[in-house]
C-alpha positions as CSV (number, residue, x, y, z in Angstrom):
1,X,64.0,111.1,8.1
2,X,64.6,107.7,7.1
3,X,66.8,106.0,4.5
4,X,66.6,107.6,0.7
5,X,69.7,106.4,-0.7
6,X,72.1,103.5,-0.6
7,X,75.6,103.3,-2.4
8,X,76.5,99.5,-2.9
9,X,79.9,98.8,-4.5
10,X,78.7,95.6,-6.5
11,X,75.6,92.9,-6.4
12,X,75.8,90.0,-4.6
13,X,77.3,86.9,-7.1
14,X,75.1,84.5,-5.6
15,X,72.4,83.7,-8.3
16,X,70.4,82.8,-5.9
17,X,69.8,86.4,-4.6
18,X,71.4,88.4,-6.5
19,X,69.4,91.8,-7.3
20,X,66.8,90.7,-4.9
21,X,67.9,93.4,-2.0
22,X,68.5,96.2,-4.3
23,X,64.8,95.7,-5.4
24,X,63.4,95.3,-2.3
25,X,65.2,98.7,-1.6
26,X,63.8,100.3,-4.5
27,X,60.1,99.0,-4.0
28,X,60.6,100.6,-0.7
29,X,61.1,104.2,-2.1
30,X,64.9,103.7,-1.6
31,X,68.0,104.9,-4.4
32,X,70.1,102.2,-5.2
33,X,73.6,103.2,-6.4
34,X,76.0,100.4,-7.0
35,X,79.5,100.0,-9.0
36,X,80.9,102.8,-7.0
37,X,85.0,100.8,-6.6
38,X,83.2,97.9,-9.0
39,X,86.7,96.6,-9.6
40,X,88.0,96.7,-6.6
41,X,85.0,94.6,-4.8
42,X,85.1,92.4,-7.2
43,X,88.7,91.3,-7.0
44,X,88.1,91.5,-2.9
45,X,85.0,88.9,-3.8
46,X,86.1,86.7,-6.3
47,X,87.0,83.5,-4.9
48,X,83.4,83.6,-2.9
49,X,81.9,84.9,-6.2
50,X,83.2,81.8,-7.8
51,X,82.4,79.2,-5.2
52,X,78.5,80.3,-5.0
53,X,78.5,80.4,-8.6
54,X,80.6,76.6,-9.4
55,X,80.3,75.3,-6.1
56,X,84.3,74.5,-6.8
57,X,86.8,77.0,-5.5
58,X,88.7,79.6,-7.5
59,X,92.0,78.4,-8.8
60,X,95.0,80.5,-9.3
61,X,98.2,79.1,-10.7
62,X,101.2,80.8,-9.5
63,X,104.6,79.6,-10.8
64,X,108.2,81.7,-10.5
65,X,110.3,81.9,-14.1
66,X,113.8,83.3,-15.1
67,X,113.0,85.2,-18.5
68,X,113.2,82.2,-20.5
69,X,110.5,80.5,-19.2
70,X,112.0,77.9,-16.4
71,X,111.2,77.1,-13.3
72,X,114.9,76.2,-12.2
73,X,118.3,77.5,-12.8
74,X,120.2,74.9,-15.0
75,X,122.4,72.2,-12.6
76,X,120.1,73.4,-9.3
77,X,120.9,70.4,-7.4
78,X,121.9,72.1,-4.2
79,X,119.3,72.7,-1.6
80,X,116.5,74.7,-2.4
81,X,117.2,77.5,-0.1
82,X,120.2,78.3,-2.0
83,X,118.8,77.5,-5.5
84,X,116.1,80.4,-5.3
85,X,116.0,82.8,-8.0
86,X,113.2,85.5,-7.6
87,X,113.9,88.0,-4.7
88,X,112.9,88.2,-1.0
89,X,110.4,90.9,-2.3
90,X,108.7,88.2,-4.5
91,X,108.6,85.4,-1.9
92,X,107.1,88.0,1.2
93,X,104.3,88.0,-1.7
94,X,104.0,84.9,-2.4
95,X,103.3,84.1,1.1
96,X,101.0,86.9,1.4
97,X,99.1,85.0,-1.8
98,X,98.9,81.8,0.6
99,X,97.7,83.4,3.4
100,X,95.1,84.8,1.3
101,X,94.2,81.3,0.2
102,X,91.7,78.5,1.6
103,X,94.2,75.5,0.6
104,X,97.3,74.8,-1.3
105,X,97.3,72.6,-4.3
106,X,100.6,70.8,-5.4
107,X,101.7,67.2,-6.9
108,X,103.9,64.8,-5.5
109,X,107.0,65.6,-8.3
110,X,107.5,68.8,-6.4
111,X,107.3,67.6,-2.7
112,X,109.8,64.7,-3.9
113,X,111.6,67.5,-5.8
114,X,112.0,69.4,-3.3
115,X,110.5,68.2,0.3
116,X,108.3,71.6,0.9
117,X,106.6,72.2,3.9
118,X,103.9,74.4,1.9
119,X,103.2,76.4,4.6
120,X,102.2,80.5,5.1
121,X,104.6,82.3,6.6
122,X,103.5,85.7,6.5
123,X,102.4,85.9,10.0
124,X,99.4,87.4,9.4
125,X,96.6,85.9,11.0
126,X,94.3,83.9,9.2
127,X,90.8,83.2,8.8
128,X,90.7,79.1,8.8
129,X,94.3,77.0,8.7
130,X,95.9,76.7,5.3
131,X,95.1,73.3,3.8
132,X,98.1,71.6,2.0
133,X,97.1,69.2,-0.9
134,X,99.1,66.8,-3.1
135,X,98.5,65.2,-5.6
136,X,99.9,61.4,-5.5
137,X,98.4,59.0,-8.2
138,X,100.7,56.0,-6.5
139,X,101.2,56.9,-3.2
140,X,104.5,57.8,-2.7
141,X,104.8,60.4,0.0
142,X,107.2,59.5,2.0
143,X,106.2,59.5,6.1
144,X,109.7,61.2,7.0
145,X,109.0,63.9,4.4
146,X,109.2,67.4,5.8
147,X,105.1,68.3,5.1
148,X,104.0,65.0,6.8
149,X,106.2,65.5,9.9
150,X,104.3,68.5,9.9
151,X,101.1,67.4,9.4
152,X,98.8,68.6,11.9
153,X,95.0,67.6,10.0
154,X,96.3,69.9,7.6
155,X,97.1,67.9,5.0
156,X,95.2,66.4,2.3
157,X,96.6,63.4,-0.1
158,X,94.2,62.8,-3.2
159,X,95.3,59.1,-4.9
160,X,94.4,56.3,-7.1
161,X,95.6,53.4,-4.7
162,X,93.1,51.8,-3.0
163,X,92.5,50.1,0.5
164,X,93.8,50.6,4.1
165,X,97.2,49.9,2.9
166,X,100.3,49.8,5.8
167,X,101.7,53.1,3.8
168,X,98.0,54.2,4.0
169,X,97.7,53.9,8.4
170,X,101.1,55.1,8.6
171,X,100.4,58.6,6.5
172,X,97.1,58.9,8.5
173,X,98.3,58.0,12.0
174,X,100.8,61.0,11.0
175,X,97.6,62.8,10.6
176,X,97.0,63.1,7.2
177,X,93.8,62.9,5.4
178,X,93.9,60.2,2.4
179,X,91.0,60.2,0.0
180,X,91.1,57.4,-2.7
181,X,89.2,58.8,-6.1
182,X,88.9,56.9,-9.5
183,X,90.8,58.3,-12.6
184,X,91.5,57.5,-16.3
185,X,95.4,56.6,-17.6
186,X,96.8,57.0,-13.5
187,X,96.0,60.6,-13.6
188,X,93.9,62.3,-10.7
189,X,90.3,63.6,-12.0
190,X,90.7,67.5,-11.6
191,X,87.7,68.4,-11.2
192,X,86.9,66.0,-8.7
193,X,89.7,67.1,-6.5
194,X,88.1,70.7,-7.1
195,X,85.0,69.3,-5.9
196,X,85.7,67.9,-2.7
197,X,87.3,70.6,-2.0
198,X,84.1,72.8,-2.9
199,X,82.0,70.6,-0.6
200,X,84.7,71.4,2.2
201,X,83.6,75.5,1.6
202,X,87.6,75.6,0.6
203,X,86.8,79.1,-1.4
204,X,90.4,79.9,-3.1
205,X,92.9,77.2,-4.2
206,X,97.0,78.5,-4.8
207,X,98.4,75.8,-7.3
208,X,102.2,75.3,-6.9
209,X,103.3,72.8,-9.1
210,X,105.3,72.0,-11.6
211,X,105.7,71.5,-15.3
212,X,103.1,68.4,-16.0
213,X,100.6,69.5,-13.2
214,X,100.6,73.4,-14.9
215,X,100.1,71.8,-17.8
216,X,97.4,69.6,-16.9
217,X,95.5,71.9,-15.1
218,X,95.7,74.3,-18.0
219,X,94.6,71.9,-20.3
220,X,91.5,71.0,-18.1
221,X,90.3,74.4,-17.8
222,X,90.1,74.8,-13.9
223,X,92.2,77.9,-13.8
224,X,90.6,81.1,-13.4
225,X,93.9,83.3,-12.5
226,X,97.2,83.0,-13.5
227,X,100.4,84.9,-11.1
228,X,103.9,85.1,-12.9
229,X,106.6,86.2,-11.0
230,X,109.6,86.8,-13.5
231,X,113.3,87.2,-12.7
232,X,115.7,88.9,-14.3
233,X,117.5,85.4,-14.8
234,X,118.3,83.1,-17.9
235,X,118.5,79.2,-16.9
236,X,120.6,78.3,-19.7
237,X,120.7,75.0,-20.2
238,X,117.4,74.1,-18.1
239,X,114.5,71.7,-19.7
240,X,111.7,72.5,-17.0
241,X,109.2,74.9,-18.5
242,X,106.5,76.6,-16.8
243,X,103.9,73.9,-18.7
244,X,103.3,70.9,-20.5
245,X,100.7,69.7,-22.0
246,X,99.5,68.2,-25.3
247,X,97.9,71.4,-27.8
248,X,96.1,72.6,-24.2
249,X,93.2,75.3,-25.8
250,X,94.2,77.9,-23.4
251,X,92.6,81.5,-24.1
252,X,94.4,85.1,-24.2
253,X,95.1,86.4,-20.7
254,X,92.0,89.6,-19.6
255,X,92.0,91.9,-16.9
256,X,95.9,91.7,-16.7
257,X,98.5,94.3,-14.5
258,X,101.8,93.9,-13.6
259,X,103.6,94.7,-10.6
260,X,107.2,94.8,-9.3
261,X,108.8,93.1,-6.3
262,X,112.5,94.1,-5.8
263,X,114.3,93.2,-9.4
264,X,111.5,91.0,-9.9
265,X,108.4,91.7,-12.0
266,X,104.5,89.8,-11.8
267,X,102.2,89.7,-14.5
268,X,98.8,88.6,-12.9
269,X,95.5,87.8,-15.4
270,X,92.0,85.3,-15.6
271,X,91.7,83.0,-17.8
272,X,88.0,82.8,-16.9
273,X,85.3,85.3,-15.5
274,X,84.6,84.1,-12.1
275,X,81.5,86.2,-12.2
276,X,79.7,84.4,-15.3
277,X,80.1,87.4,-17.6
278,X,80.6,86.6,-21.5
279,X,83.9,88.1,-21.4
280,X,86.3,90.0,-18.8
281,X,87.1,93.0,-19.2
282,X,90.6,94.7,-20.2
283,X,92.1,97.1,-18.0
284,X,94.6,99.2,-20.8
């Protein structure tokens, strides 16, 4: 007896073929059954759902607050290791978020801020290498910086300076990539970054950042999913906010659940529907 039924869990997102199987199954005499764990392939699926569709890669933003909405602790000007406010619980996850992530996607405030390394630590093997971008209008990543000692042609610099400049052959004989792009009022074209790194099949985009960046990238609208990760802190006195930006037009949060890591608590939503649907749809 041959095949009479076949229990799919969603359609393919590529609109180039999507549907096409499940009717050449039917013609054929063949039950189609799909949306069996619809939720759950789709959230398995979305970054590839929303680079076939965009040919850009989806974008989450993930930022750590203290309840009033900062991402420092007032006077943090000791190291960063002993500055951190969420729990060990909330950073194991964030990791785990990078690992499940094509590249990461910061600006050069935070790796003078803070001289990351940006890398994913979870240990768990990984489908391609984690590529680390910044964001650096003017060029100033320093060579001795912690990320470019620890560059490996892993890390990508987007910039508005132009030329093979000294600073320019240093970073890259450090083995760092260097792309020059054009941009209005010194800032970095978004989605021209998100773009090159579509044409590079970079799938899924982490963006670590701070206030200005958040708020840019909010106001452009290349965020598809937002991660919170609360603790149960109060800065005080501190005057660096999740976001800024200028009357950004950001919708309502859909889709959203919150989880709990340690004393910490995440509130995860889209901003968009990576699968091209008028609107996402609530989970109550």
């Amino acid at each position: 007896a041959g095949i009479r039924r076949v229990v799919a869990a969603m359609e393919d997102p590529n609109p180039g073929v999507a549907g096409k199987g499940f009717d050449a199954l039917r013609s054929n005499g063949i039950e189609v059954d799909h949306g069996t764990l619809d939720d759950e392939a789709q959230r398995l699926n979305e970054a590839f759902a929303c680079w076939i569709r965009t040919r850009r890669p989806l974008v989450t933003l993930k930022s750590a607050l203290t309840l009033d909405g900062q991402l420092a602790l007032a006077n943090s000007s000791r190291p960063k290791s002993s500055t951190w406010f969420t729990s060990e619980e909330s950073r194991a996850e964030v990791h785990r978020m990078r690992h499940s992530s094509d590249a990461l996607l910061t600006g050069i405030g935070t790796i003078l801020a803070d001289n990351p390394l940006l890398t994913d630590r979870s240990g768990l093997p990984r489908r391609r290498r984690l590529l680390r971008v910044i964001l650096d209008s003017k060029l100033r990543l320093a060579a001795r910086s912690r990320i470019v000692e620890t560059a490996d042609d892993d890390l990508l610099v987007f910039t508005r300076a132009r030329g093979k400049s000294s600073k320019v052959k240093r970073l890259e004989r450090a083995g760092v990539e260097v792309v020059s792009v054009r941009g209005e009022r010194a800032r970095i074209p978004l989605k021209t970054v998100l773009e090159e790194l579509g044409k590079r099949d970079i799938l899924s985009v982490l963006l670590e950042a701070g206030s200005e960046l958040n708020g840019a990238a909010l106001a452009a609208g290349i965020v598809q999913k937002v991660s919170l990760f609360f603790a149960p802190r109060l800065a005080g006195m501190a005057d660096l906010p999740f976001a800024r930006a200028k009357n950004p037009l950001i919708p309502p949060l859909e889709k959203i659940r919150t989880r709990q890591f340690g004393p910490d608590f995440a509130i995860e939503g889209y901003l968009q529907d990576v699968y091209g649907n008028h609107r996402a749809r609530r989970n109550h």
